[in-house]
N, C-alpha and C positions, 0 to 999 in steps of 0.2 A: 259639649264638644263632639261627643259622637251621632247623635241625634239626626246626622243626616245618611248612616247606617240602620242597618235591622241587625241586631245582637245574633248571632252563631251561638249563642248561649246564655240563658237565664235564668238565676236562679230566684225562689221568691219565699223567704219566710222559711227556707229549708230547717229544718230541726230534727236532731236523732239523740235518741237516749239507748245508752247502755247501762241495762240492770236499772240503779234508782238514777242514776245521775247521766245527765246531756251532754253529751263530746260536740254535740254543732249548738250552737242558741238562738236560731232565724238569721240565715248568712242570706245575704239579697245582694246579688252579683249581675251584672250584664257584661257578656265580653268580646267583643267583635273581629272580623278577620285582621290578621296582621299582624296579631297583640303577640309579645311575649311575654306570660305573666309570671314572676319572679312569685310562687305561690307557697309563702316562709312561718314558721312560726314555731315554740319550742317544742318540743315532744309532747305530746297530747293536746295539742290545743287542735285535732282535728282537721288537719292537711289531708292525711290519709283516707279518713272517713268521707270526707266530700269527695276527692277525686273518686273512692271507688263507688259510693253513689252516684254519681254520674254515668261513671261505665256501667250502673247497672248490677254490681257483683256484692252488695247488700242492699236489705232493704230494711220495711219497719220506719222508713221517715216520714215527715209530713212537711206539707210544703210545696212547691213547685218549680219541677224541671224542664226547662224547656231546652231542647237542644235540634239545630237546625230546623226551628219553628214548631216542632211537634214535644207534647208533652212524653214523658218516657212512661211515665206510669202508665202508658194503656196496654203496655206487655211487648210492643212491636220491638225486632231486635234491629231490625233494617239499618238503624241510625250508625251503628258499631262498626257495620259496612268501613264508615267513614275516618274513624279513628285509632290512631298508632298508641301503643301503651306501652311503654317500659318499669314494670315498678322494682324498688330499692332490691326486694329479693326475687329470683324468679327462679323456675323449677323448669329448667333445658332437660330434653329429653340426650341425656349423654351418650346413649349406647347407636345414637346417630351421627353422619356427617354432618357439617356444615350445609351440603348439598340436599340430605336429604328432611334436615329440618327444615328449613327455609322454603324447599318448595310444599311442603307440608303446609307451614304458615299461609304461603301462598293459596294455598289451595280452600284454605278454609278462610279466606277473606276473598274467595269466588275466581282467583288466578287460575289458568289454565297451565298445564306442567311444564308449557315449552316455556308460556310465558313467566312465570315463577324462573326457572332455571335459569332465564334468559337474564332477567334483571338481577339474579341474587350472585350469578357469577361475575357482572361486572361491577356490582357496589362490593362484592371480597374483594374482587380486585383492586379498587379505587382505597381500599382500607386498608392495603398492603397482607392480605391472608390469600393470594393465590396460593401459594404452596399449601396451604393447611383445610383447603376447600373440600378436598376428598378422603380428611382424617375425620376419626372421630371426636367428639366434642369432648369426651372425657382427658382428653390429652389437651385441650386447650388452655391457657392459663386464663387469670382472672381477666384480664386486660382482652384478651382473644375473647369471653364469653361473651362481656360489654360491646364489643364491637358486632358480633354477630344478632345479639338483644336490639340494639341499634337499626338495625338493617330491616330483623322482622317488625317492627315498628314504624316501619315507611316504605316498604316492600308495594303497599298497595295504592300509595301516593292519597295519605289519608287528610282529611280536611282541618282536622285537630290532634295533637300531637302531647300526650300525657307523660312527662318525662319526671322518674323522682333518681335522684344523683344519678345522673345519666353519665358521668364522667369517673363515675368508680374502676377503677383500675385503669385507665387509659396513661398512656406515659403523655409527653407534654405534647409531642408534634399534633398528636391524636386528637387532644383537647383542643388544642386549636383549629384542626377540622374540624370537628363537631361543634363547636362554634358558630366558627363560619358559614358552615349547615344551615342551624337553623336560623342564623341571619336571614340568610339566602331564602329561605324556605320562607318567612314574614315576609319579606319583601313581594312571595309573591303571593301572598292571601293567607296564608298556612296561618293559622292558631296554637300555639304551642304554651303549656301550663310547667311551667320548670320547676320543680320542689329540691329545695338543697339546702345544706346548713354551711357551705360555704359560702358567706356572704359577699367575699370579694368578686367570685364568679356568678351572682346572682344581679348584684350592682353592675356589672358592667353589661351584659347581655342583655337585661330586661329595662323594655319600655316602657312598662307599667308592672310595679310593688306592691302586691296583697297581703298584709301579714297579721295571720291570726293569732287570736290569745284564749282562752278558756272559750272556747267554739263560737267567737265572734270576729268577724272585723275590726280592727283598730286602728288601722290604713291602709288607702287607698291612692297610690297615685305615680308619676314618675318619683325616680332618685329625686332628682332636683326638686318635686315640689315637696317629697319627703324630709328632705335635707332643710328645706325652707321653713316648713313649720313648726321643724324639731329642732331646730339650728346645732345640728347633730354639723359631724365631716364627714361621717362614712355611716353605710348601712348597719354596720355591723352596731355601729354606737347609738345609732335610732333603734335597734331592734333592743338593744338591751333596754333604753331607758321606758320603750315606750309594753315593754315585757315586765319592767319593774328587777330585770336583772341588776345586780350592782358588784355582787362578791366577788368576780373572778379570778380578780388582783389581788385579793385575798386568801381566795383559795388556793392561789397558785404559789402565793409565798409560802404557806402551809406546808402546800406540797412539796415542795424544793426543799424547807426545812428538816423536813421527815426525812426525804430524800438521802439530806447529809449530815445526819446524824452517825455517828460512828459509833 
């Protein structure tokens, strides 16, 4: 199906071990522009490990990365140039404004100060944070962090776009910008890796389902053709059976039981 593309990214045989035991087990991915990859799987099955091999910020694997045709292991950072990253925790320099991280960011993804300032004062503003653009970050709540994360993340209008719960703390109007975003943003070539353990906002955004189990792929494909082979209804019900989850309805009576115990 894709074949009359060249893949923005490839992986081959990737493998990484921590201590005696593997968190990736030869993951072989190709992902092309436009994609938005719903990139899901339980806590340790090695989401994290891949995205930040990719970016670069471990190493110790073997295997092969190719990203924007060039392998990454030859040390070049150039590629980074290209892509926006948000991960689940991140460490904002708080004792800054808005204004002055941002152009900051700017600055070190090669933006010039007029140009940083220029673009990061009208995407606050587009996010509803004028008034809070010349506060400091320490004063901003969770929802205000997410949004400014957000911004430096596509500040430099990057080619691929690494998001993990990108929607953490956002109230709903929010969400549905940031949505709509990266719609928008697929639509016009962007590549974007979405990791989240909400499965109903994973299912509905993403075009194509990668969902890993003990550092392998398990599937690969849209909802629909996921839903077809697993003759699941919902993501959520394909990830558990095809994860091997089953108790949850168990554990939840439990829970509620303990709950109301007097």
């Amino acid at each position: 199906m894709e074949t009359a593309r060249e893949a923005i990214l490839s992986i081959r045989g990737l493998r990484m071990m921590y201590g005696d035991r593997y968190v990736l087990r030869g993951i072989d991915l190709d992902v092309y522009p436009g994609q938005i990859i719903g990139y899901i799987g339980p806590n340790g099955a090695g989401k994290s490990t891949t995205i930040k091999t990719m970016l670069g910020l471990v190493e110790g694997y073997t295997g092969e990365i190719r990203i924007f045709g060039k392998d990454i292991s030859d040390g070049s950072v150039d590629y980074k140039q290209r892509i926006g990253y948000v991960p689940e925790t991140a460490e904002v320099y708080d004792a800054l404004t808005a204004k002055e991280y941002l152009t900051f960011i700017g600055n070190l993804y090669g933006l010039e100060d007029e140009q940083a300032e220029w673009k990061a004062k009208r995407l606050i503003d587009l996010f509803g944070l004028e008034d809070a653009y010349n506060a400091r970050i320490v004063s901003y709540s969770k929802g205000m962090r997410q949004k400014v994360l957000l911004i430096s993340s596509l500040l430099h209008n990057p080619d691929i776009l690494f998001l993990d719960e990108p929607l953490s703390g956002l109230d709903a109007n929010s969400v549905m910008v940031v949505k709509e975003i990266l719609a928008q943003l697929a639509a016009k070539g962007k590549t974007i890796f979405y990791s989240s353990h909400i499965m109903d906002v994973v299912e509905k955004i993403s075009n194509r389902i990668v969902l890993l189990d003990g550092g392998e792929i398990v599937a690969d494909g849209s909802f629909d053709e996921l839903k077809a082979q697993s003759r699941e209804g919902s993501l959520e019900e394909i990830f558990n059976r095809l994860t091997g989850f089953h108790e949850h309805k168990e554990i939840a009576e439990r829970f509620v039981s303990v709950v109301q115990e007097v």
